[in-house]
N, CA, C and O atoms as a GROMACS GRO file, in nm:
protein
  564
    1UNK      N    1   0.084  -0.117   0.000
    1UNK     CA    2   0.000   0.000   0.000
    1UNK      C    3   0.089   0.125   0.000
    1UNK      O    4   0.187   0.133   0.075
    2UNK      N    5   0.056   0.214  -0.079
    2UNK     CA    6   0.086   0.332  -0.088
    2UNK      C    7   0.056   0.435  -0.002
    2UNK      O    8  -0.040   0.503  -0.037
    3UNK      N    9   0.133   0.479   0.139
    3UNK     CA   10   0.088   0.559   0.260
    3UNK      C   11  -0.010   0.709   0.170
    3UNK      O   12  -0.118   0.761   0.196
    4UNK      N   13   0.097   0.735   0.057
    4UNK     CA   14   0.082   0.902   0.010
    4UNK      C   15  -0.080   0.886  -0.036
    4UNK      O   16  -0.164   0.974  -0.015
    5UNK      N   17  -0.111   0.740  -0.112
    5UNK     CA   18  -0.208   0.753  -0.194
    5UNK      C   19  -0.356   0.755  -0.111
    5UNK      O   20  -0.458   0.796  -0.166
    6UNK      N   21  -0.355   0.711   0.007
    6UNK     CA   22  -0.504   0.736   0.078
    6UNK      C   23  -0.480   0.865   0.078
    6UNK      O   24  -0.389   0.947   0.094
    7UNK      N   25  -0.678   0.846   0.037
    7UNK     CA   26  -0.694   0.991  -0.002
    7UNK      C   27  -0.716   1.132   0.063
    7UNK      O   28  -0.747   1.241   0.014
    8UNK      N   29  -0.685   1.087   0.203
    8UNK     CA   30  -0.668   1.233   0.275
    8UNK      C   31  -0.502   1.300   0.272
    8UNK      O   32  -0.470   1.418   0.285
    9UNK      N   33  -0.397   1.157   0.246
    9UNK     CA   34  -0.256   1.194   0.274
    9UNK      C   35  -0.295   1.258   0.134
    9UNK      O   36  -0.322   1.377   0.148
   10UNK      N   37  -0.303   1.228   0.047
   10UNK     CA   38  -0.305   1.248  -0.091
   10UNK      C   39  -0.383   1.404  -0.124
   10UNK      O   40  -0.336   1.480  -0.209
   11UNK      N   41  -0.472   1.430  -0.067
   11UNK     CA   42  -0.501   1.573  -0.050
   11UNK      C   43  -0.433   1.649   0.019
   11UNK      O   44  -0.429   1.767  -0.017
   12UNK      N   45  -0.357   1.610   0.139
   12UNK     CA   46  -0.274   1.732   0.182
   12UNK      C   47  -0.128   1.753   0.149
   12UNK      O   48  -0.052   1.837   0.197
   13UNK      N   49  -0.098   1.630   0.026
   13UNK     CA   50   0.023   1.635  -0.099
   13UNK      C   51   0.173   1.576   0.031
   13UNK      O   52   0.282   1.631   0.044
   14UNK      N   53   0.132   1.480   0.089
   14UNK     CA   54   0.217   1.408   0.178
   14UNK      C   55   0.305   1.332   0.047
   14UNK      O   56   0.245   1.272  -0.042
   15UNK      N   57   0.402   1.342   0.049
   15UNK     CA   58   0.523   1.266  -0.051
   15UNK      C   59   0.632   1.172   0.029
   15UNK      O   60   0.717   1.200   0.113
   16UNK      N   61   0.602   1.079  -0.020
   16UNK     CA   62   0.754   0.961   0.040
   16UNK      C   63   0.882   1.023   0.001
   16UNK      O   64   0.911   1.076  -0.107
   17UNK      N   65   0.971   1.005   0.127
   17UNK     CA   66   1.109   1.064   0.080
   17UNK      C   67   1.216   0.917   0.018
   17UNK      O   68   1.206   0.795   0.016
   18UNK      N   69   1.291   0.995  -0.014
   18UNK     CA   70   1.387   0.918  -0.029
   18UNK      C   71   1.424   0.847   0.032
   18UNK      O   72   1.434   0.879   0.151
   19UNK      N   73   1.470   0.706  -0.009
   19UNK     CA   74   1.518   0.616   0.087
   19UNK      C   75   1.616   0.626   0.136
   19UNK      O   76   1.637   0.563   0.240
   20UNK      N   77   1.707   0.701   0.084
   20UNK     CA   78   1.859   0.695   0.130
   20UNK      C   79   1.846   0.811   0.242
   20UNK      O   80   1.922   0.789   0.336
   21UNK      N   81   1.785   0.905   0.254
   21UNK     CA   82   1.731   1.020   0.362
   21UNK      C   83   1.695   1.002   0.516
   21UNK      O   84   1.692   1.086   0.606
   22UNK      N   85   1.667   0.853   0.516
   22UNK     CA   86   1.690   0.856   0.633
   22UNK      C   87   1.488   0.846   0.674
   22UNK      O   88   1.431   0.763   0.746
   23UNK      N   89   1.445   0.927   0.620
   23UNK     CA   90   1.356   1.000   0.673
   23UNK      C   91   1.159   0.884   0.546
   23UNK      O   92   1.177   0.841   0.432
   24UNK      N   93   1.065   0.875   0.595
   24UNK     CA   94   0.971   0.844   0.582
   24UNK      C   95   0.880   0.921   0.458
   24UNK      O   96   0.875   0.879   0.342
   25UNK      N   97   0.815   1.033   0.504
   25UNK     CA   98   0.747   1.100   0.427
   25UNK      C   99   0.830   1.220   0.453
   25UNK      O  100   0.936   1.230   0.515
   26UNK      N  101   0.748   1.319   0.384
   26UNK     CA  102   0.783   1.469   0.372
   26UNK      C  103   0.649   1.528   0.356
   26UNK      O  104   0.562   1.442   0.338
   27UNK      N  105   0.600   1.673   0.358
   27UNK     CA  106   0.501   1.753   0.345
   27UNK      C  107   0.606   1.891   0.320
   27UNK      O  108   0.679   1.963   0.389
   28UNK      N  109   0.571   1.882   0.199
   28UNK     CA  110   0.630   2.007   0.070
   28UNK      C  111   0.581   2.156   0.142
   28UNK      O  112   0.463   2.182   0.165
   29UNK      N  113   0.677   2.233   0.167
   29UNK     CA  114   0.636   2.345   0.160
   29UNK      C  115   0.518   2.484   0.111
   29UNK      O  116   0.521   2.502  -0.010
   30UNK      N  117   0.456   2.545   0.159
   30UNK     CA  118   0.349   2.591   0.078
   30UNK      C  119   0.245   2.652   0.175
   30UNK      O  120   0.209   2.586   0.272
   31UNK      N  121   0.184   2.804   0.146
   31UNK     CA  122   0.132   2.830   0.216
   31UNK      C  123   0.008   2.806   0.251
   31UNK      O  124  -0.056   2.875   0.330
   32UNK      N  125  -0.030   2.710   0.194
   32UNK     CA  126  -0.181   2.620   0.237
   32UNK      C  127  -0.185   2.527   0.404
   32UNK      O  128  -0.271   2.490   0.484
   33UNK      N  129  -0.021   2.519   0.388
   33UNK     CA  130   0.004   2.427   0.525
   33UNK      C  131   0.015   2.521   0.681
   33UNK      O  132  -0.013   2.476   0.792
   34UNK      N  133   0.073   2.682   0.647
   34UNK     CA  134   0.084   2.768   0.748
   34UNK      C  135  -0.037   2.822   0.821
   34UNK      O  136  -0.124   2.880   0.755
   35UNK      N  137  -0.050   2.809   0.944
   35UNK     CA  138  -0.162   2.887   1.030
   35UNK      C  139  -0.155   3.044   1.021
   35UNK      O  140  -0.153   3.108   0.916
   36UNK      N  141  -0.152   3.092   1.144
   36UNK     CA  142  -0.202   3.226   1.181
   36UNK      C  143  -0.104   3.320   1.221
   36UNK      O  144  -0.127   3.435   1.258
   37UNK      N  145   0.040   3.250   1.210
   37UNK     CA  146   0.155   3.317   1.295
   37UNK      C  147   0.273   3.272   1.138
   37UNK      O  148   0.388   3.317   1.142
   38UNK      N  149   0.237   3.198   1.031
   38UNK     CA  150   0.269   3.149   0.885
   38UNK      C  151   0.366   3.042   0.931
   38UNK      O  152   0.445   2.985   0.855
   39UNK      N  153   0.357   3.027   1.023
   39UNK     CA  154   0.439   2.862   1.072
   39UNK      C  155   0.327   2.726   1.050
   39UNK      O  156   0.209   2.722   1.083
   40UNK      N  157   0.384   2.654   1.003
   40UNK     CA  158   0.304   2.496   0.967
   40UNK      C  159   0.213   2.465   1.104
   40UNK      O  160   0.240   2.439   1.221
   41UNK      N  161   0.084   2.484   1.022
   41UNK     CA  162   0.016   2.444   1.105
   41UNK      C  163   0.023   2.316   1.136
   41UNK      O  164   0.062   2.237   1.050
   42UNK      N  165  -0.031   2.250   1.322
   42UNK     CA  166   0.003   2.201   1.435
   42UNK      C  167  -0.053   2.100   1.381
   42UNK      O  168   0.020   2.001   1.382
   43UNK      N  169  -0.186   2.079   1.319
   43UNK     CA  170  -0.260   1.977   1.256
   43UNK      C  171  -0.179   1.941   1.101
   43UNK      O  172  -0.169   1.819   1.087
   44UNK      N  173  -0.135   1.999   1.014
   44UNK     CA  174  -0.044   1.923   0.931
   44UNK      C  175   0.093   1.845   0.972
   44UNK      O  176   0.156   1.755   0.917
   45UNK      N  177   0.115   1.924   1.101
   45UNK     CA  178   0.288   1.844   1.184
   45UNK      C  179   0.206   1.690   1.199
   45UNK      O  180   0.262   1.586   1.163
   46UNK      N  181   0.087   1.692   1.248
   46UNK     CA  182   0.021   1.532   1.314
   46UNK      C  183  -0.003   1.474   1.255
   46UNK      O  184   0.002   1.355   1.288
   47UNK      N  185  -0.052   1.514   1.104
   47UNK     CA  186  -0.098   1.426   0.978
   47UNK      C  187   0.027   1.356   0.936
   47UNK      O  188   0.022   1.244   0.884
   48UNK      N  189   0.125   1.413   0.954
   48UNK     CA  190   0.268   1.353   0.900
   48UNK      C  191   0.314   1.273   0.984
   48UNK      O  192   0.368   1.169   0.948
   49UNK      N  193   0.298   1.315   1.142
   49UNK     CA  194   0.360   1.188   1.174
   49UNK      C  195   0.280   1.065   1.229
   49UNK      O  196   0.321   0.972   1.298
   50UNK      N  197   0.148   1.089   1.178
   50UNK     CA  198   0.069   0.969   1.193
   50UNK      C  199   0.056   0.867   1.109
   50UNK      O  200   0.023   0.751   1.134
   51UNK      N  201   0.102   0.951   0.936
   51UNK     CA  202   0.106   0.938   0.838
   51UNK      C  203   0.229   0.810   0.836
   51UNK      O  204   0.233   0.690   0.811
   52UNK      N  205   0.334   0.929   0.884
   52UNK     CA  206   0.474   0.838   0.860
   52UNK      C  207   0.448   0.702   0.954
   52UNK      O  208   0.484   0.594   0.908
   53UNK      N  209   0.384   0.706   1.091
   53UNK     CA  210   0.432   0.606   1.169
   53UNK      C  211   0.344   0.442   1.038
   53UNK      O  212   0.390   0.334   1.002
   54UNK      N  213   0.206   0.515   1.009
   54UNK     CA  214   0.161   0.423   0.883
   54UNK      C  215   0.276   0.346   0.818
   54UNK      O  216   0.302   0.227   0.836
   55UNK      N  217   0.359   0.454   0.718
   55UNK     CA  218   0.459   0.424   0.664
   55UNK      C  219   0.562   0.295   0.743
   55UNK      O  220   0.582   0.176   0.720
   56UNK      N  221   0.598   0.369   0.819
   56UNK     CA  222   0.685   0.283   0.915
   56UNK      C  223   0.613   0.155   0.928
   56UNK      O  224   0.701   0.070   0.908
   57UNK      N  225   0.533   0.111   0.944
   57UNK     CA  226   0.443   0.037   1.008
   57UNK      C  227   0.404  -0.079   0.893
   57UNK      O  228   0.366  -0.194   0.915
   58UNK      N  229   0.427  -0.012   0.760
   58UNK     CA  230   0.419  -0.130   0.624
   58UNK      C  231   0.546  -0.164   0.594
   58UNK      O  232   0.573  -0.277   0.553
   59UNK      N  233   0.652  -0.056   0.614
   59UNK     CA  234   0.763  -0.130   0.596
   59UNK      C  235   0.826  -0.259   0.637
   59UNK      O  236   0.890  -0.343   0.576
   60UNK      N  237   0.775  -0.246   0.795
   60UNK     CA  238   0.811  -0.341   0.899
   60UNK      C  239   0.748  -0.467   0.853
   60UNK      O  240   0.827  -0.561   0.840
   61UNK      N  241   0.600  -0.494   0.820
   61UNK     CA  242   0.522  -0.605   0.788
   61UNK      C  243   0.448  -0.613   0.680
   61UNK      O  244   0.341  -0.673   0.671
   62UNK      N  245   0.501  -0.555   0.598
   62UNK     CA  246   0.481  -0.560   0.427
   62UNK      C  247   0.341  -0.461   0.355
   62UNK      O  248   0.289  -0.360   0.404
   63UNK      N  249   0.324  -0.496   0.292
   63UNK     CA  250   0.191  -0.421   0.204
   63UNK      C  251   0.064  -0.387   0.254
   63UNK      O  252  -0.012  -0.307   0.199
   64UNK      N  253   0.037  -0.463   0.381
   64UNK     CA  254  -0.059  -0.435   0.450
   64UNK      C  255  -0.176  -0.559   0.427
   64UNK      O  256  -0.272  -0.577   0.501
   65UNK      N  257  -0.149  -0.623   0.328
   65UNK     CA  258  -0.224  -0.751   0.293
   65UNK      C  259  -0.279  -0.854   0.361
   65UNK      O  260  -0.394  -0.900   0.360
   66UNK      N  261  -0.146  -0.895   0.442
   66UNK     CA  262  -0.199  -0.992   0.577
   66UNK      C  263  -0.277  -0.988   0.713
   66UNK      O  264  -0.340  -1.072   0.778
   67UNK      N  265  -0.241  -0.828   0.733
   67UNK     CA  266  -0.323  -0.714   0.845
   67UNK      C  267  -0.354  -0.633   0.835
   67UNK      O  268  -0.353  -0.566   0.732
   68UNK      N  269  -0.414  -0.594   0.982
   68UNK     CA  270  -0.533  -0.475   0.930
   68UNK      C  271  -0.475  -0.324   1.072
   68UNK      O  272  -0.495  -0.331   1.193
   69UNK      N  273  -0.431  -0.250   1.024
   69UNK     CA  274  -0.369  -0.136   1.140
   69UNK      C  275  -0.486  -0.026   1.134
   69UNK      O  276  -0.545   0.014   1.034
   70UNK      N  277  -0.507   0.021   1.295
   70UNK     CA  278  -0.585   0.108   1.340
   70UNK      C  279  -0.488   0.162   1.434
   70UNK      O  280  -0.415   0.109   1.518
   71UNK      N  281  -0.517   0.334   1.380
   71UNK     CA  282  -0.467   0.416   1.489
   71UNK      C  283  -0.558   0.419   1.626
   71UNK      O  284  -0.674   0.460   1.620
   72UNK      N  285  -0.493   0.370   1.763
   72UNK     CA  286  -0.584   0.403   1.865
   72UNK      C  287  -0.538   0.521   1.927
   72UNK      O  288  -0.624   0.597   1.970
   73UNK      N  289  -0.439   0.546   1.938
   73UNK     CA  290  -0.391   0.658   2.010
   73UNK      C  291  -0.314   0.776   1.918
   73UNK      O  292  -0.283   0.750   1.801
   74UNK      N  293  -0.289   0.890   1.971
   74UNK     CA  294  -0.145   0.946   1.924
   74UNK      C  295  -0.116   1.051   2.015
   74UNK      O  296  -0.212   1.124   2.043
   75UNK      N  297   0.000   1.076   2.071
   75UNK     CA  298   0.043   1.174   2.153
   75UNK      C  299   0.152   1.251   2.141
   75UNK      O  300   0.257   1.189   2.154
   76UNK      N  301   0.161   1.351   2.122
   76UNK     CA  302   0.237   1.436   2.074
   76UNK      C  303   0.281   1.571   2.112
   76UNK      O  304   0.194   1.641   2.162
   77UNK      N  305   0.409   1.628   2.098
   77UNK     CA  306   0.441   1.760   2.196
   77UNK      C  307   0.539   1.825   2.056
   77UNK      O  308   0.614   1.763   1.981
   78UNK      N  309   0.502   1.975   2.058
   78UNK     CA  310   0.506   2.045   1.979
   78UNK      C  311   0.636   2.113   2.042
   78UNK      O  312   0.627   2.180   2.144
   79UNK      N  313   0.792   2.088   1.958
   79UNK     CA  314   0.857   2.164   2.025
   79UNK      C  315   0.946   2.295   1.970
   79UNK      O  316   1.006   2.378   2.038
   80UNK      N  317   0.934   2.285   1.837
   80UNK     CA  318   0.942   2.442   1.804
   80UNK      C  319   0.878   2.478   1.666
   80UNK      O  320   0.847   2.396   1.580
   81UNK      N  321   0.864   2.587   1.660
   81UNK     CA  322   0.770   2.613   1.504
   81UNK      C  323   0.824   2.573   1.387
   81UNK      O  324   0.944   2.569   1.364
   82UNK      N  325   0.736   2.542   1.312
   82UNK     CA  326   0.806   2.476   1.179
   82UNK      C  327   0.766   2.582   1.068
   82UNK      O  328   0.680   2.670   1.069
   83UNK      N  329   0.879   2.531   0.951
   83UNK     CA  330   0.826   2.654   0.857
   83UNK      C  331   0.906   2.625   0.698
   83UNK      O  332   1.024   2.657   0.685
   84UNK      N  333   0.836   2.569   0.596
   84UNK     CA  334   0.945   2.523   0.483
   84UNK      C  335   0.876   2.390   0.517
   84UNK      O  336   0.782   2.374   0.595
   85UNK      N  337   0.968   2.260   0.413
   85UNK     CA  338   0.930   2.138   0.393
   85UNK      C  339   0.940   2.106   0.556
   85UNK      O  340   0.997   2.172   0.644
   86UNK      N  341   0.849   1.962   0.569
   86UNK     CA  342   0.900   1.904   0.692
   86UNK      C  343   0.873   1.709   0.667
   86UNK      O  344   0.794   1.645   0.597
   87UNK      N  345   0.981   1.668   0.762
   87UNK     CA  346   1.009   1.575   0.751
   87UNK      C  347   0.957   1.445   0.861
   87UNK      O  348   0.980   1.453   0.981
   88UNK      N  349   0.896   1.348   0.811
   88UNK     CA  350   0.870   1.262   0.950
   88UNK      C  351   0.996   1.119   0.924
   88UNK      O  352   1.022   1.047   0.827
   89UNK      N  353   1.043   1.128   1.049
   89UNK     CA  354   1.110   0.997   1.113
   89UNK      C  355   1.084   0.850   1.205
   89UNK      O  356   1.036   0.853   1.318
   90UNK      N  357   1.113   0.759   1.156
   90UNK     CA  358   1.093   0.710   1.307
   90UNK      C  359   1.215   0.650   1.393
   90UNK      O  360   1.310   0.601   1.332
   91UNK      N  361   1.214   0.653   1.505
   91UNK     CA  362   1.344   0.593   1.633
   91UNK      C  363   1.286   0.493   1.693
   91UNK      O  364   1.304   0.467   1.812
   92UNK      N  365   1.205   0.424   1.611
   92UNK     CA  366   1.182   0.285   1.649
   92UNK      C  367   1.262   0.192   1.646
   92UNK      O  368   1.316   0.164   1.539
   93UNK      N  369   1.292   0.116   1.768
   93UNK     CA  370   1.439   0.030   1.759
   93UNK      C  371   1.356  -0.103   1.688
   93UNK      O  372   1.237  -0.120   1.660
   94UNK      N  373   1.487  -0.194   1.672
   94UNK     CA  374   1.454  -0.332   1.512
   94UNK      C  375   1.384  -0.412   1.665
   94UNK      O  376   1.273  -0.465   1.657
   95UNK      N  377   1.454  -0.411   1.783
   95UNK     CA  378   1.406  -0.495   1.899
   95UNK      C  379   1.244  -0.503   1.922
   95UNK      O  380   1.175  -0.602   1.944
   96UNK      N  381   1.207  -0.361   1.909
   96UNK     CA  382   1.043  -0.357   1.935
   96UNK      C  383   0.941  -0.449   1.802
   96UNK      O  384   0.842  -0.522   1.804
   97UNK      N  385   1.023  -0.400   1.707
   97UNK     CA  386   0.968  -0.443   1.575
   97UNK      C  387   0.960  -0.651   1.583
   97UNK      O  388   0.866  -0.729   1.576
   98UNK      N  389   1.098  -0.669   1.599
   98UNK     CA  390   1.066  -0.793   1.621
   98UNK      C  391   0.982  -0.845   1.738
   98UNK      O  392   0.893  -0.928   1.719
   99UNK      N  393   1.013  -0.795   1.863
   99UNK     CA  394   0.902  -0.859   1.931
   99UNK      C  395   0.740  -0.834   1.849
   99UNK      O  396   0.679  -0.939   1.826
  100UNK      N  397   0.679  -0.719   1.812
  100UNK     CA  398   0.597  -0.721   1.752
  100UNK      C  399   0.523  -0.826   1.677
  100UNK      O  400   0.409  -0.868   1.697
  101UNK      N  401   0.633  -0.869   1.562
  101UNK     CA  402   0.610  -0.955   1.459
  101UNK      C  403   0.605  -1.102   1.552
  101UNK      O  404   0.546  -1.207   1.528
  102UNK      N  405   0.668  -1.073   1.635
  102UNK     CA  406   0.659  -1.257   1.704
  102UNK      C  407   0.489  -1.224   1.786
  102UNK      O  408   0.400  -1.309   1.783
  103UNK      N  409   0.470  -1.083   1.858
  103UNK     CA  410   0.318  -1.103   1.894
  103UNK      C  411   0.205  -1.141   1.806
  103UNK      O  412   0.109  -1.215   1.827
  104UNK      N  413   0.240  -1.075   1.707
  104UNK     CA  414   0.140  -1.107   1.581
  104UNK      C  415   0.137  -1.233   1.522
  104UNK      O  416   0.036  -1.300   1.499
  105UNK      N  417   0.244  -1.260   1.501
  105UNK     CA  418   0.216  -1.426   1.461
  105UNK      C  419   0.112  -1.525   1.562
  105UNK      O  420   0.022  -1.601   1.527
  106UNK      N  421   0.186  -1.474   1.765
  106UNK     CA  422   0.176  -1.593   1.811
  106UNK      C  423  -0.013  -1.560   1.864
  106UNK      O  424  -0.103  -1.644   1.873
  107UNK      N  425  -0.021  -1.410   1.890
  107UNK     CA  426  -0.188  -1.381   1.958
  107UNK      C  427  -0.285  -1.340   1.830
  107UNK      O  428  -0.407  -1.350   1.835
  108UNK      N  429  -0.198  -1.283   1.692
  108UNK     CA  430  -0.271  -1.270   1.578
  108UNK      C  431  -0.350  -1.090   1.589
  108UNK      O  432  -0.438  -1.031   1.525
  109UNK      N  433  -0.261  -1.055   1.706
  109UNK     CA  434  -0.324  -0.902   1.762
  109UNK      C  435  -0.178  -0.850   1.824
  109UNK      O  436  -0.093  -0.921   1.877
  110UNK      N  437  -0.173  -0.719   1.805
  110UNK     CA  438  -0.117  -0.630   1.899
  110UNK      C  439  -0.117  -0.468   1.854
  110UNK      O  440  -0.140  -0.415   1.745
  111UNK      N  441  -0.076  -0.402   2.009
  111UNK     CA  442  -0.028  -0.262   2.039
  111UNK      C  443   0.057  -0.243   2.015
  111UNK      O  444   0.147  -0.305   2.072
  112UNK      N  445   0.086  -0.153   1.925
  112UNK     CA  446   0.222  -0.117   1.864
  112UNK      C  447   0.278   0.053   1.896
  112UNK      O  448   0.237   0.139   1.819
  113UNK      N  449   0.342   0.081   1.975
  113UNK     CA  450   0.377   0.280   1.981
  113UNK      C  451   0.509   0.291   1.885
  113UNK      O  452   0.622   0.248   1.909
  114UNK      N  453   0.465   0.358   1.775
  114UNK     CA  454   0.580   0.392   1.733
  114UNK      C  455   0.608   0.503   1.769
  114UNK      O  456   0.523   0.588   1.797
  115UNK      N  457   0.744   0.523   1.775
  115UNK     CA  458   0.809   0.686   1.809
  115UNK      C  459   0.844   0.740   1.712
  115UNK      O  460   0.945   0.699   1.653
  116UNK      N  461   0.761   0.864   1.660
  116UNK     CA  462   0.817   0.941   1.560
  116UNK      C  463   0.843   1.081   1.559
  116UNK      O  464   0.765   1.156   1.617
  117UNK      N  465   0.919   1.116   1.514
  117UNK     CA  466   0.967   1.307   1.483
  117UNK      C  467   0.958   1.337   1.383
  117UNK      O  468   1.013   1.263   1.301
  118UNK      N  469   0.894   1.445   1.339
  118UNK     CA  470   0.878   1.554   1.274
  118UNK      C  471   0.981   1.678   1.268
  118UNK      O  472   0.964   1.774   1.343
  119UNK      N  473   1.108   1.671   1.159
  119UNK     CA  474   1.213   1.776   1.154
  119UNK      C  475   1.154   1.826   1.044
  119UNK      O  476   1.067   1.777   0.970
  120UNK      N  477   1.237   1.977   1.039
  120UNK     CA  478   1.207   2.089   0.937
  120UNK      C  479   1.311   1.993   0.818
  120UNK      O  480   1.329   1.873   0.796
  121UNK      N  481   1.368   2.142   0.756
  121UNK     CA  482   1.498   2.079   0.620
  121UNK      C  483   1.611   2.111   0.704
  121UNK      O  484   1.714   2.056   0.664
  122UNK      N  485   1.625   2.173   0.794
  122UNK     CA  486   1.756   2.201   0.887
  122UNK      C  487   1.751   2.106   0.975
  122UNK      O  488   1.850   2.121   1.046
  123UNK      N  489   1.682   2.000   1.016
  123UNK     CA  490   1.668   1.855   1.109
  123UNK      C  491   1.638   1.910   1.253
  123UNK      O  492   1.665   1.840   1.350
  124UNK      N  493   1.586   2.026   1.268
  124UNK     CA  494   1.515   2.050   1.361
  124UNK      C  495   1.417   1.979   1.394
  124UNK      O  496   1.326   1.974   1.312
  125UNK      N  497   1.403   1.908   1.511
  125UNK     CA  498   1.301   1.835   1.568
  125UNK      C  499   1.193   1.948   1.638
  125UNK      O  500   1.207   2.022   1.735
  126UNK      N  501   1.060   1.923   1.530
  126UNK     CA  502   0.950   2.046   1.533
  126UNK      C  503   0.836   1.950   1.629
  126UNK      O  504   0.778   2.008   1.721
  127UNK      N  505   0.809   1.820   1.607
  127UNK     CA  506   0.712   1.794   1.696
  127UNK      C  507   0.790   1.621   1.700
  127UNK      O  508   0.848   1.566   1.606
  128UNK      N  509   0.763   1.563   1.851
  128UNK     CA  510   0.804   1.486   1.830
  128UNK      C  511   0.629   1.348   1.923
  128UNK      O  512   0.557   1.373   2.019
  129UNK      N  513   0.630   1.256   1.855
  129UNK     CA  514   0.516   1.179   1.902
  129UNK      C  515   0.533   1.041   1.913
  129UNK      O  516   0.634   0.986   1.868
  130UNK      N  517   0.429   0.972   1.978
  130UNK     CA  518   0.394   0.827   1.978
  130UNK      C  519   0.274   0.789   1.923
  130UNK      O  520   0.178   0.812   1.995
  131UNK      N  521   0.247   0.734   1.811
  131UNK     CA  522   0.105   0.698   1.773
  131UNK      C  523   0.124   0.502   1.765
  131UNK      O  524   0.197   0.419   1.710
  132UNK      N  525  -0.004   0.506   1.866
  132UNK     CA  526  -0.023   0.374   1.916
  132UNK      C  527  -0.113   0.305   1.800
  132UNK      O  528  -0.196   0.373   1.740
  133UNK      N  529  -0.100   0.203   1.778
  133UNK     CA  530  -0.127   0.143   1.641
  133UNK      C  531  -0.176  -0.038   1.712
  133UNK      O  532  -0.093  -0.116   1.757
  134UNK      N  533  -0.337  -0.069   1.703
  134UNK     CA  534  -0.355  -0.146   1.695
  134UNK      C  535  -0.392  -0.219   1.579
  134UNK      O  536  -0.465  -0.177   1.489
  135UNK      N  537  -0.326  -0.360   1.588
  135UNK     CA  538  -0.288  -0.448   1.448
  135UNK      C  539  -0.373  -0.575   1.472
  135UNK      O  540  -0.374  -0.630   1.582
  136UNK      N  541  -0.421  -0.605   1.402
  136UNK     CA  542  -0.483  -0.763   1.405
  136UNK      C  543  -0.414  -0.852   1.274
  136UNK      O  544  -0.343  -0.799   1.188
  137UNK      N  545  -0.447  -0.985   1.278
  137UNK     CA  546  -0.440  -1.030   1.128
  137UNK      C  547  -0.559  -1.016   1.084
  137UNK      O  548  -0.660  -0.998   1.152
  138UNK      N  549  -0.546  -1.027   0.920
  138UNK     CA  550  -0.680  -1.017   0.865
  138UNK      C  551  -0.811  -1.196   0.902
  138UNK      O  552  -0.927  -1.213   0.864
  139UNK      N  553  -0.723  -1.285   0.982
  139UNK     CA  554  -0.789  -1.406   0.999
  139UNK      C  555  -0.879  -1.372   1.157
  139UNK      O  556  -0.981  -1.434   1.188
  140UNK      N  557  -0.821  -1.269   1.239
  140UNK     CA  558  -0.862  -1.235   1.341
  140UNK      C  559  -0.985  -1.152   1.324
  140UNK      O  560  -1.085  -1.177   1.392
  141UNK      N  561  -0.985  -1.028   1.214
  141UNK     CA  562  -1.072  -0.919   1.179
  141UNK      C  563  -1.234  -1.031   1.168
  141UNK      O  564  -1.342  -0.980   1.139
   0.00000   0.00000   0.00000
């Protein structure tokens, strides 16, 4: 599955970055994204990194084919204004990921928090979050 192509990422022009970057998605610069003070608004920083943890989240267990992911949570702290492209990450260690994949196999369900940040193009960390991600298999659904 294509994170960019559901059609809300896809309306607010969310783009996959490069792989070699380090980095998940991106949200292109542009003043459709700035609030009231012309810094990126607080609700496009969350779309990205709810967006990205998505991303993150197919990488780890493929196309999305075999399961089914629901955001239950997301929590997030805004720590300096953003302004220009911005970037989502994740610092999810491979340790969590594998235990994951061994929960899913063995209960066919789990809670997943990924940790993700949101940097500008200077790698300023603008918001940084946890969006909790419950997973089933599709034999469980």
């Amino acid at each position: 599955m294509d994170i960019t192509q559901i059609p809300f990422n896809h309306l607010i022009g969310l783009q996959a970055a490069a792989p070699e970057s380090g980095f998940l998605l991106s949200l292109p610069a542009g003043t459709q994204y700035t609030n009231h003070l012309g810094t990126v608004h607080g609700s496009a920083l969350l779309a990205l990194a709810e967006a990205g943890s998505g991303a993150f989240l197919m990488q780890q267990f493929g196309d999305g084919a075999g399961f089914i992911p629901v955001v239950r949570k997301l929590e997030a702290r805004f720590r300096k204004p953003a302004s220009g492209q911005v970037f989502a990450r994740s610092l999810t260690q491979a340790e969590d990921v594998q235990r994951w994949k061994t929960e899913l196999a063995s209960r066919g369900r789990l809670s997943a928090g990924i940790f993700m940040e949101v940097v500008d193009s200077k790698e300023v960390v603008v918001l940084s979050a946890t969006v909790e991600w419950f997973v089933t298999t599709k034999a469980e659904a």
